[in-house]
C-alpha positions in Angstrom: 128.7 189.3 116.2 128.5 187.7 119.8 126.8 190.1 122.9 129.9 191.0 124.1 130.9 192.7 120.5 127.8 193.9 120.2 127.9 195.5 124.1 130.8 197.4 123.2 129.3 199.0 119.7 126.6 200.3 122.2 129.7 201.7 124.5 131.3 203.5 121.1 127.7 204.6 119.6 127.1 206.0 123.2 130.3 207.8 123.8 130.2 208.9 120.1 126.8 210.6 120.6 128.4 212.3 124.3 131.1 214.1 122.4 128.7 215.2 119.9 126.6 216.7 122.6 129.5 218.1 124.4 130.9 219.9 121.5 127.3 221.8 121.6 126.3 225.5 123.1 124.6 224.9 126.4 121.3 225.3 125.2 121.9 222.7 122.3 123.5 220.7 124.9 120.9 221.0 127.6 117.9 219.4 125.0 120.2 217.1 123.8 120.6 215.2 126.9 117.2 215.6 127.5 116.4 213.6 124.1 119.5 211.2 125.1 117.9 210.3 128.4 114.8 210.0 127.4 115.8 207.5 124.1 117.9 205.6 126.8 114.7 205.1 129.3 112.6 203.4 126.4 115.6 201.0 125.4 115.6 200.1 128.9 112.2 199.9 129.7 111.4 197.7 126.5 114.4 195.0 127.6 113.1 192.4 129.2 114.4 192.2 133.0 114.7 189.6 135.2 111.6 189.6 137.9 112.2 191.3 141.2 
């Protein structure tokens, strides 16, 4: 699987987990996004950046 193959599983497994969390109650909803956001911050903080 080449980056760009693997870029767009990331894009489905993303949008996948959204509807999940959409189809929630509020509440549900509101801590789900909450646990989304903060499992997105680690992924990007642990991938190496280029230097500012």
């Amino acid at each position: 699987m080449d980056g760009a193959d693997a870029h767009e599983d990331e894009h489905g497994d993303l949008l996948s987990t959204l509807e999940v969390i959409e189809a929630q109650p509020l509440a549900t909803r509101a801590e789900a996004y909450d646990t989304l956001h903060d499992t997105l911050a680690r992924r990007l903080e642990a991938t190496p950046g280029t230097p500012s």
